[in-house]
N, C-alpha and C positions, 0 to 999 in steps of 0.2 A: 504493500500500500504506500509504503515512505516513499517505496522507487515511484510508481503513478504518479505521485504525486511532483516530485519531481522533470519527471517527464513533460507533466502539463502545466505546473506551475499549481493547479488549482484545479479541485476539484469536489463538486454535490457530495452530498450522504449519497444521495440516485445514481450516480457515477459510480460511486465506490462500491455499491451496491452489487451493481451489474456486474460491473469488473473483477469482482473477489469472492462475494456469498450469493453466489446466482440461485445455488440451491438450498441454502438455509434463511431462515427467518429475517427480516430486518431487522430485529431487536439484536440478534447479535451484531450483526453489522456499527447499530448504535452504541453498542455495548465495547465494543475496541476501538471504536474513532472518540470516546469519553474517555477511554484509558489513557490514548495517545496523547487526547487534550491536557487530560490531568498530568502526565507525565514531561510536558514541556514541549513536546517533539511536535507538535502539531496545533497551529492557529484556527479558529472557527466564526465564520461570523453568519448572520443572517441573509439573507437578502432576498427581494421578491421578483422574480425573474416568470419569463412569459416562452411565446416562442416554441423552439422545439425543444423544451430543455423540459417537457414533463412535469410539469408544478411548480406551481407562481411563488408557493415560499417555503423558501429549500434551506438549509444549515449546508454553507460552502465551508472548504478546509483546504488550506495551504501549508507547508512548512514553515516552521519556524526557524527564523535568521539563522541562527545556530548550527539548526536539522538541515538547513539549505548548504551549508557552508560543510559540515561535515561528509553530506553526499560528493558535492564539489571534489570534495579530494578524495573521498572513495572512487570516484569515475576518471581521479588520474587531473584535473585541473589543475594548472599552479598559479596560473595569471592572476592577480589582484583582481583583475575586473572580476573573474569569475567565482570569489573566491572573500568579495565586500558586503557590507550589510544588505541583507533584503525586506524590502518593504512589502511583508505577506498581504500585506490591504488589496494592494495594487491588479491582482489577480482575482478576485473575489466580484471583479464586474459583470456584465454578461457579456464581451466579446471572447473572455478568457474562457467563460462556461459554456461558448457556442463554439468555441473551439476544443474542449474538451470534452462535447457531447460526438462531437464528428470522431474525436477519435474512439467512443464508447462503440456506436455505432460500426466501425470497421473492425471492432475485437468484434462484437458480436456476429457481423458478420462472415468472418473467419471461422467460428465456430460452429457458423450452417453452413461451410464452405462454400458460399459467394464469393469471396475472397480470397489471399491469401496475405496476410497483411505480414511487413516482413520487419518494417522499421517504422516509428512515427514521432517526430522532435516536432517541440511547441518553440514559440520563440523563446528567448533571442538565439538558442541552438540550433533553429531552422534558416537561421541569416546566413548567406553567403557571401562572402570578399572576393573579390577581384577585379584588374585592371591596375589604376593608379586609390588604391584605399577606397575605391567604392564597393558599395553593397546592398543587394539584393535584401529586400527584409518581410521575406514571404511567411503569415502567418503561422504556417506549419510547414512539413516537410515530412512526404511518408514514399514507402517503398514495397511495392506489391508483386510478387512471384506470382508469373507466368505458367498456368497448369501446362504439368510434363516436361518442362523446361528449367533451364538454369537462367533464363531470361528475365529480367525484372522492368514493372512498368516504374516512373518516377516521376511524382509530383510535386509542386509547390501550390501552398493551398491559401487563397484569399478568403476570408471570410466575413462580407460585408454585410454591415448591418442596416444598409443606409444612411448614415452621418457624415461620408464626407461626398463635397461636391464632383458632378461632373467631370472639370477639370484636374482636380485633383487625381480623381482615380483613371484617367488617361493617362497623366502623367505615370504614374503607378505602372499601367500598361505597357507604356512607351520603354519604359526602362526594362519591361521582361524582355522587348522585341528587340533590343539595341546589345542585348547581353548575348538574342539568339543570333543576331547579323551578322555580330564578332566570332561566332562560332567559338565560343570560350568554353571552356570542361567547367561541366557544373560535378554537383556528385556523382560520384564513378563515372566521370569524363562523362555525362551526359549533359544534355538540355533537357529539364526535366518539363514537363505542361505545366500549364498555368490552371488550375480547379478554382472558380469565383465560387460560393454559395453568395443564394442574399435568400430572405426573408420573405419580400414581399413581390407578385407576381409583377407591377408596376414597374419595382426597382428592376426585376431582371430583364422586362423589355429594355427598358432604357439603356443597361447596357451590354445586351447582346449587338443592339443599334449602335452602339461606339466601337465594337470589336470588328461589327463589318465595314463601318470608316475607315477601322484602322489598317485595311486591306485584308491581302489572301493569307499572308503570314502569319497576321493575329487570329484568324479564323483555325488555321492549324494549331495554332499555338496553344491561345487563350479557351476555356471551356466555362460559360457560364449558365447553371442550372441552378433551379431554387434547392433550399435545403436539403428537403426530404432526398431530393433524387440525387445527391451527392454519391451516396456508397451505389447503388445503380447504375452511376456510371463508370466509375469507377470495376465495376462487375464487367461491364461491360465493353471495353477496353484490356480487360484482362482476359477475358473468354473469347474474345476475339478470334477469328483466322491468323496462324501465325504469318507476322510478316517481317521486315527489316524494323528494328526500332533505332 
């Protein structure tokens, strides 16, 4: 659980739920994330969240500065940056809980083999560098095995809520399309796609209409579906007819 937690920065009781006591009670569930709390290792706060996150008012859990910093160098970090205070608050929003619902979503899926889910980093572990100190700072970052193969699909995953404008998220766009022009090695020397989620059916017309501005490239590129159908395509992409990736 310390590690999830980790991984996403943050996460539901409903999260943790799924992910760990699929088949026993919630009360146990509730009964070791009380321990954690009480034991230091682990922040909890309230919050009333909507959306596809399964229940408007949910007890979110983070590590604490401590528990973040000790994982840190279990996983081999030495950098100061990665390795400085953490403000567990900061994670307790809903873009951090919609982003750690999608990856609840593709464990689950994995387990009814739709999937095969193989890796998945929340930010800032999902940011990539390159060029002259630039970086890529894609909300997540997951990697999915190819049935019967040693082939893996790879993504970088946008998950918009609707709050930032138009231009803004072009620009956002612009710089996947400028990363793939350069033909630069992303992970495992790939160009991974771009997965948008949003919310609402409005917001994803609007910018499926800017991906086809953005030409033929960003249409290869860029993949924008509402929520729900996020792990579906992802399914679907991976079950594919083998081809060149």
């Amino acid at each position: 659980m310390l590690a999830s937690l980790y991984r996403l920065n943050s996460a539901s009781l409903n999260h943790i739920y799924r992910l760990h006591f699929p088949h026993v009670s919630l009360r146990s569930c509730q009964y070791v994330m009380k321990r954690l709390v009480d034991w230091g290792a682990v922040v909890a706060f309230d919050r009333r969240m909507g959306g596809p996150l399964r229940g408007s008012g949910q007890r979110i859990f983070a590590l604490d500065p401590a528990a973040h910093r000790l994982m840190c160098r279990m996983e081999g970090y030495k950098d100061p940056i990665d390795t400085s205070e953490v403000n567990a608050g900061r994670w307790s929003h809903r873009h951090a809980m919609t982003i750690s619902e999608l990856y609840v979503r593709c464990v689950e899926a994995t387990r009814n083999d739709e999937i095969q889910l193989i890796e998945f980093t929340a930010e800032p572990a999902s940011w990539w560098t390159y060029g002259h100190r630039e970086i890529l700072k894609p909300d997540a970052y997951l990697k999915i095995g190819l049935p019967d193969t040693r082939l893996r699909d790879h993504w970088w995953i946008e998950v918009d809520l609707g709050t930032e404008s138009t231009p803004t998220v072009k620009t956002k766009f612009s710089a996947y399309l400028d990363f793939a022009a350069r033909n630069l090695p992303g992970p495992e020397d790939t160009v991974p796609r771009v997965l948008v989620t949003v919310l609402e059916q409005r917001r994803c017309t609007t910018l499926k209409r800017l991906v086809e501005h953005l030409g033929e490239d960003a249409r290869h590129l860029i993949h924008v579906v509402p929520f729900d159908h996020a792990v579906p395509l992802l399914s679907t992409y991976a079950n594919a007819p083998r081809r060149s990736i």
